[in-house]
ZANUVO-312453 format. One line per 3 residues: for each residue x, z, y of C-alpha. Coordinates in Angstrom, 1 decimal. Layout:
<lotors>
X:Z:Y  ...
</lotors>
This chain:
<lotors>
0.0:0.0:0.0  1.2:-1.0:3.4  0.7:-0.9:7.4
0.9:-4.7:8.7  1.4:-5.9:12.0  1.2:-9.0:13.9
3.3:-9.1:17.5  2.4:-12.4:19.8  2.1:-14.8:16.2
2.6:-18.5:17.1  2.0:-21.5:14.7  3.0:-25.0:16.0
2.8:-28.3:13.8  5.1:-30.4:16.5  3.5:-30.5:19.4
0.3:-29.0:17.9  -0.3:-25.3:18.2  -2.6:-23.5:15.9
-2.2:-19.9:16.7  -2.1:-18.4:19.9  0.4:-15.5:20.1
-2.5:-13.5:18.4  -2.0:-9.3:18.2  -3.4:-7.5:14.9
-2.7:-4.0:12.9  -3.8:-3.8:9.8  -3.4:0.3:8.4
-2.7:1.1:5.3  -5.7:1.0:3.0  -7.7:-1.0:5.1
-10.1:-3.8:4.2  -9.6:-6.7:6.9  -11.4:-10.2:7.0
-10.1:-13.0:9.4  -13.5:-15.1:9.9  -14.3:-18.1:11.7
-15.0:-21.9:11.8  -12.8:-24.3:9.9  -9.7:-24.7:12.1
-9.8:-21.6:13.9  -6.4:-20.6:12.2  -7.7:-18.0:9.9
-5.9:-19.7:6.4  -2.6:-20.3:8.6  -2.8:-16.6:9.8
-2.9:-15.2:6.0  -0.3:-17.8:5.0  1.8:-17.0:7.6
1.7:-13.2:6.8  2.6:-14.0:2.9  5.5:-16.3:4.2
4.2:-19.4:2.9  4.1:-20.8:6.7  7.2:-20.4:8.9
6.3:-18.4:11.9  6.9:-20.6:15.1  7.5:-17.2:17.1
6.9:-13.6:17.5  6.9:-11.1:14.4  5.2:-10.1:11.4
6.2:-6.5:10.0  5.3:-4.6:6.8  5.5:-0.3:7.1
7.6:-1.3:10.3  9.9:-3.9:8.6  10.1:-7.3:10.4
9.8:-9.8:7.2  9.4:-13.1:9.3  12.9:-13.8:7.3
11.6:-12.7:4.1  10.8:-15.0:1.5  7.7:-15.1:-0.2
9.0:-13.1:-3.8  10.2:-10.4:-2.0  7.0:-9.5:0.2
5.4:-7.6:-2.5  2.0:-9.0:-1.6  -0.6:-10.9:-4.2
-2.0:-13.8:-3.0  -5.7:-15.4:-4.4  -6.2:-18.6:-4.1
-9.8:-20.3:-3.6  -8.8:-22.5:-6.6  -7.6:-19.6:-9.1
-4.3:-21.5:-9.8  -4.3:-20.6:-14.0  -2.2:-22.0:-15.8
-4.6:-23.8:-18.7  -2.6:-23.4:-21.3  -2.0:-19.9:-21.4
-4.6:-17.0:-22.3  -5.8:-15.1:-19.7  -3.4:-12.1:-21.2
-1.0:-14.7:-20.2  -2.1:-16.0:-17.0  -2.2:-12.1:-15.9
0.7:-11.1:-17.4  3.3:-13.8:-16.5  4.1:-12.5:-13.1
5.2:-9.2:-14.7  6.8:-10.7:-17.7  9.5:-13.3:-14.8
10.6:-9.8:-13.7  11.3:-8.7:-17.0  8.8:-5.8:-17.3
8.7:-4.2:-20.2  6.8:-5.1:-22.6  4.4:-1.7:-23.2
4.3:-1.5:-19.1  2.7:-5.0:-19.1  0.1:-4.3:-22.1
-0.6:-1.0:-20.3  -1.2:-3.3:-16.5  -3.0:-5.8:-18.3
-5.2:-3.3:-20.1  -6.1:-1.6:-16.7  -6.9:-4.3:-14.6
-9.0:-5.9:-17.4  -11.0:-2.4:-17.4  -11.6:-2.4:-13.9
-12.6:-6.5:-13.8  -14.7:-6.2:-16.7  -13.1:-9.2:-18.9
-11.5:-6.8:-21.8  -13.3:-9.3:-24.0  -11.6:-12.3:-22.7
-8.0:-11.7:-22.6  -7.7:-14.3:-25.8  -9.7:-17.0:-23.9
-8.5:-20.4:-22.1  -8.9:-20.4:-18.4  -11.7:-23.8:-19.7
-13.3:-21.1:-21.6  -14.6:-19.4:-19.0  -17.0:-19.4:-16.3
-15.7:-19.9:-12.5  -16.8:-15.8:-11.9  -14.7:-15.3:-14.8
-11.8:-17.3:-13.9  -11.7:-15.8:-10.5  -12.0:-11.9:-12.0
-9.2:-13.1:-14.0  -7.0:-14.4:-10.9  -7.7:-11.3:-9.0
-6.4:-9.4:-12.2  -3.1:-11.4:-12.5  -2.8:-9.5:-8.8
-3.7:-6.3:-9.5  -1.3:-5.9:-12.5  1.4:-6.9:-9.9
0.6:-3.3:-8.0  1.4:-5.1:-4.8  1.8:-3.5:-1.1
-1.0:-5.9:0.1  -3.7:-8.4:-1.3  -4.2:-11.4:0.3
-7.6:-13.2:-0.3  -7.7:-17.4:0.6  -11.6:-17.8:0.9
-11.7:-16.7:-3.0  -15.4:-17.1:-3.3  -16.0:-20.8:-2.2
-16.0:-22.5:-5.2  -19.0:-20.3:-6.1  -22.1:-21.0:-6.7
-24.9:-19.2:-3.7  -25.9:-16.6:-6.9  -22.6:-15.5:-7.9
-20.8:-15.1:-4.4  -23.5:-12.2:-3.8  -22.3:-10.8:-7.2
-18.6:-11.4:-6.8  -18.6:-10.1:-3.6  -20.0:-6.9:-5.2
-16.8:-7.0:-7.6  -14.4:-7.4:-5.1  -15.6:-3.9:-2.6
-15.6:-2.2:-6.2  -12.2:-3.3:-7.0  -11.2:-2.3:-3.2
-12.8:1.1:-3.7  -10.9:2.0:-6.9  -7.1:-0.1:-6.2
-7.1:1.2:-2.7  -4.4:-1.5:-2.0  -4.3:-3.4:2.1
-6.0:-5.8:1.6  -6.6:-9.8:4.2  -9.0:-11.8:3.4
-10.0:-15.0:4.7  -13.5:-16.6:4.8  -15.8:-19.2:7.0
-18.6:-17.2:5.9  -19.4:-14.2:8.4  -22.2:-12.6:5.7
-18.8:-12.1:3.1  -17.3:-10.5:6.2  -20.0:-8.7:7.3
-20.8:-7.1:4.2  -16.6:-6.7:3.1  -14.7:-5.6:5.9
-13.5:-2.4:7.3  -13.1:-4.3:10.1  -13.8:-8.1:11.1
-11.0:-10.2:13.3  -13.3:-13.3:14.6  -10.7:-15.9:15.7
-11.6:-19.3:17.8  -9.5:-21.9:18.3  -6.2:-20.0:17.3
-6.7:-16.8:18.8  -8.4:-14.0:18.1  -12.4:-13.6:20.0
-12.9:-9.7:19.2  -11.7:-7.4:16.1  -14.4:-4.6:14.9
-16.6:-2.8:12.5  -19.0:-5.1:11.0  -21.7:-3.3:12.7
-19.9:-3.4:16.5  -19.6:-6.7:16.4  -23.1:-7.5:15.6
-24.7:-5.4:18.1  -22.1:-5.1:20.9  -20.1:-8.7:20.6
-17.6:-9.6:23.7  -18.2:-13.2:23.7  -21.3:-15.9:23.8
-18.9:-17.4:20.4  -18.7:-14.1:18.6  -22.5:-13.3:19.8
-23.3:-17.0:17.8  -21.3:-16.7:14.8  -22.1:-12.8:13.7
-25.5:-13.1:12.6  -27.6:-14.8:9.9  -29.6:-16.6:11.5
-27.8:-17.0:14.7  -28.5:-14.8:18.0  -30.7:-17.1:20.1
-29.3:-18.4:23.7  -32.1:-19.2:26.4  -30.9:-20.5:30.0
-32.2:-17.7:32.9  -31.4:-16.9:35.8  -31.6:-13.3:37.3
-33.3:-12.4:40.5  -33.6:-9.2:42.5  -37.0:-7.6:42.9
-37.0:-4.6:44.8  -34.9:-2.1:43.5  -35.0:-3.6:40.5
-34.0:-6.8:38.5  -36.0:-10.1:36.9  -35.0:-12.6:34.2
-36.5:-15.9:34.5  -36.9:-17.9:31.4  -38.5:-21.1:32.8
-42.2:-20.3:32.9  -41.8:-16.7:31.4  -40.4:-13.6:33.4
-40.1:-9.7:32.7  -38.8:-6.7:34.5  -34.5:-6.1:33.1
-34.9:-2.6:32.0  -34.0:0.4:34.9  -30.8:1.6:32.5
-29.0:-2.0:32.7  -30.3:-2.9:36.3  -26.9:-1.3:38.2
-24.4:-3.2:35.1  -26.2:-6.8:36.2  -27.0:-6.3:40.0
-23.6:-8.2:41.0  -25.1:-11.1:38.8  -28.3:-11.5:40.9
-29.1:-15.4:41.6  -26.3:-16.8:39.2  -27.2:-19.0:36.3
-26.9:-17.1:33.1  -27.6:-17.4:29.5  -30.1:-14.2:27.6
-28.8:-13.6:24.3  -31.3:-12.1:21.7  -31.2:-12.2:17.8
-34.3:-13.5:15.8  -35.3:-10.0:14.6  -35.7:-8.4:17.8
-37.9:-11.4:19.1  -41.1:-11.1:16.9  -44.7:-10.8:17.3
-46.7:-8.6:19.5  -48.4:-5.5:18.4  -48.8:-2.2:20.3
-46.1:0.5:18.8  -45.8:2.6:22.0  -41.9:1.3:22.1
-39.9:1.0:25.2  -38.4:-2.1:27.2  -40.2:-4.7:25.4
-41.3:-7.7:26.9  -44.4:-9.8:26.4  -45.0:-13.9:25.8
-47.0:-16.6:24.5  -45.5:-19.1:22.7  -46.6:-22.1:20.9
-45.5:-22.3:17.8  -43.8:-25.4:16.5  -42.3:-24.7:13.3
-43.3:-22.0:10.5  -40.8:-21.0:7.3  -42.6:-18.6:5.2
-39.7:-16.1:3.6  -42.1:-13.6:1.5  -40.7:-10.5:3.0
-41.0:-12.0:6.2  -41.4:-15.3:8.1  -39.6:-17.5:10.7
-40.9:-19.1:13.5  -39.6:-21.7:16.0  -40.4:-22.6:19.4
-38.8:-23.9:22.7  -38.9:-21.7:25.6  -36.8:-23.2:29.0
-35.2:-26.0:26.6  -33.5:-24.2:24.2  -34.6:-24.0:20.4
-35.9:-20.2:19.4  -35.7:-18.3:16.4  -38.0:-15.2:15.5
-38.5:-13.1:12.6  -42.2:-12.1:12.4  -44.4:-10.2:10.0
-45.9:-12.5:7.2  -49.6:-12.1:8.4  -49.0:-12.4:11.8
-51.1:-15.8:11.3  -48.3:-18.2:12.3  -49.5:-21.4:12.6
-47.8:-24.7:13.6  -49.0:-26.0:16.6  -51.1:-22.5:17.4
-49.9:-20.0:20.3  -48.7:-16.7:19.3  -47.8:-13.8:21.5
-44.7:-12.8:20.6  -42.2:-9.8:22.1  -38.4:-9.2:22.9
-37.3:-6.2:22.6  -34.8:-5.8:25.8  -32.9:-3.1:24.7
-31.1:-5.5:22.4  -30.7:-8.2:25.1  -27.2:-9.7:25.6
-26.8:-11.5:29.3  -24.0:-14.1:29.0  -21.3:-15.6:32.0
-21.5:-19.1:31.4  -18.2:-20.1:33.0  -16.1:-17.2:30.8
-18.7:-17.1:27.7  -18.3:-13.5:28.0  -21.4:-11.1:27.4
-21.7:-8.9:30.8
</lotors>
C-alpha cells in the first residue's frame, strides 16, 4: 500500500499536449477514479503513473519517492487491462501465477497467493480452466487475481469493465468494492462511465480536456459541482441547463426562464446579487424538477408545461419538454397522468438550483 502523488504532470505527443500540468494525492488505502469523456487524458494519466508513458514534465512519486525514472517492473504496482491480457494457453493457475513464478517465488508461496486470491474472487473452481473456457466476468475475476497474488503497493484499473455486458458491469462492479474492502491496496482506476465512478470511488477526479475540472466524494460532486462540465457529466440523466437571466425585484432576486419566472430563494439572494441583469444559465437535475403536489416544502417553484415526450420507467417516469429553448428532463411519479401533447404542472425545487457564468462555465 502506497501514498501517490502527482506534481504539475505534463504529456505532450510533439506538439500535441494531452495533460495539463495536473495536481493529484492519492493516500494510502484510498479508492480513486479518473473519469471523463474519451480524450480527456484519463488512460494517459494511469499510464503515465505505471511508467508505461514517459512523463513530458513534472513528477510522479510513490511514499515520497520520485519514480518518473523508474521503470515499469520496479514500481510495484498491478496494472488491469480492459482486454484481460491471458495468455490462452496457460490455466488460469497459470495466467495468475506467472508473475510470481519470473521472480522466482517459491513454489508453496505461489500455491498459497494463488489459493487466496482465488478465495476472495470466487473462481477456486476454475484454476484448471483455459482463459476460452470462461465467461468475460470470469476472465476479468481472473486478471484481477493474477494482480492481487502480486501484493502490489497500488492497483491500477484501465476501464476493466468495458467489455462487459450492461448486466454484469453492475455485478462486477460489486466484486471489485468487495475486493477493495478486503485487499485494502491504493488503488486508480480509470472509466468514461461516471455511474462506475460514482458508485466506486472514495473520491472522483473529473478531468476535461487534460486537466483536472474538480476532485471529490461522489456525493460532493453531484450536489455541489464547480463547473457547468462537471454539473453535466455527474448525473444519470444529466442536470438540465435552461438559459435565464436574473433581475432584481425589490430587495429580492427573479429568474426569468423565457415565459416562466419565480422569486430566487432569500438565503442565496446576497451570493447572486452582483449577477443581477447578466445572461446566465439555471442548472437543475431531472429529480428535483417533477410534478406539482402540495407537500408543505420550501423554495419550490411552480409551472406548466406541455408535455412533449413520456418514458414510462415503472418505479417512475420521464418526461420531456422545452422551456426557453432548451430540451428538459424531469423525473415524475408514474400516475402523475403524463401525457404527450397534455400540460402538466410541474415544480423545481430551488434549493437544488445551480446558476451558471457562461463566459467561465463556472457554477456561482
Amino acid at each position: 500500500m502506497a501514498q501517490v502523488s502527482l506534481r504539475k504532470v505534463v504529456k505532450r505527443y510533439e506538439s500535441i499536449q494531452v495533460v495539463h500540468g495536473i495536481d493529484l494525492d492519492i493516500a494510502d488505502s484510498e479508492f480513486v477514479v479518473l473519469v471523463g469523456p474519451s480524450g480527456c487524458g484519463k488512460s494517459t494519466t494511469l499510464r503515465m503513473i505505471a511508467g508505461l508513458e514517459e512523463i513530458s514534465d513534472g513528477e510522479i512519486s510513490v511514499d515520497g519517492d520520485v519514480v518518473n525514472d523508474v521503470p515499469p517492473k520496479d514500481r510495484d504496482m498491478a496494472m488491469v487491462f480492459q482486454n484481460y491480457a491471458l495468455y490462452p494457453h496457460m490455466t488460469v493457475y497459470e495466467n495468475m501465477s506467472f508473475g510470481l513464478r519470473l521472480k522466482k517465488f517459491p513454489k508453496e508461496e505461489i500455491k498459497r497467493r494463488v489459493a487466496e486470491a482465488a478465495r476472495i474472487l470466487d473462481i477456486e473452481d476454475l484454476l484448471e480452466r483455459k482463459p476460452r473456457q470462461l465467461s468475460g466476468g470470469q476472465r476479468q475475476r481472473v486478471a484481477m487475481g493474477r494482480a492481487i497474488v502480486r501484493n502490489p503497493k497500488v492497483f491500477l484499473f484501465d476501464e476493466p469493465l468495458s467489455n462487459l455486458d450492461a448486466k454484469l458491469r453492475v455485478q462486477m462492479r460489486t466484486e471489485i468494492k468487495r475486493v477493495h474492502q478486503k485487499v485494502k491496496t491504493t488503488t486508480v482506476y480509470v472509466t468514461h462511465d461516471q455511474v462506475e465512478a460514482m458508485t466506486l470511488a472514495d473520491r472522483v477526479v473529473v478531468m476535461n480536456k487534460g486537466i483536472i475540472e474538480q476532485i471529490g466524494a461522489p456525493n460532493f460532486l453531484y450536489h455541489s459541482p464547480a463547473t457547468r462540465f462537471v454539473a453535466g457529466f455527474i448525473g444519470s440523466p444529466a442536470m438540465n441547463f435552461i438559459p435565464c437571466k436574473l433581475e432584481a425585484a425589490g430587495d429580492g432576486l427573479t429568474m426569468r426562464l423565457d415565459k416562466v419566472s419565480f422569486a430566487i430563494p432569500a438565503e442565496r439572494v446576497a451570493r447572486y446579487k452582483a449577477f443581477a441583469g447578466k445572461d446566465l444559465t439555471f442548472g437543475i437535475r431531472p429529480e428535483h424538477l417533477t410534478d406539482a403536489h402540495p407537500n408543505g416544502t420550501k423554495n419550490v417553484a411552480q409551472f406548466d408545461a406541455a408535455i412533449e415526450v413520456v418514458e414510462p420507467m415503472g418505479h417512475e417516469t420521464m418526461v420531456f419538454f422545452t422551456v426557453n429553448g432548451a430540451e428538459v428532463c424531469a423525473r415524475v411519479d408514474p400516475n402523475s397522468g403524463a401525457k404527450t401533447g397534455s400540460p402538466l404542472k410541474m415544480a423545481i425545487q430551488l434549493d437544488h438550483m445551480h446558476l451558471i457564468d457562461n463566459s467561465s462555465g463556472k457554477v456561482l
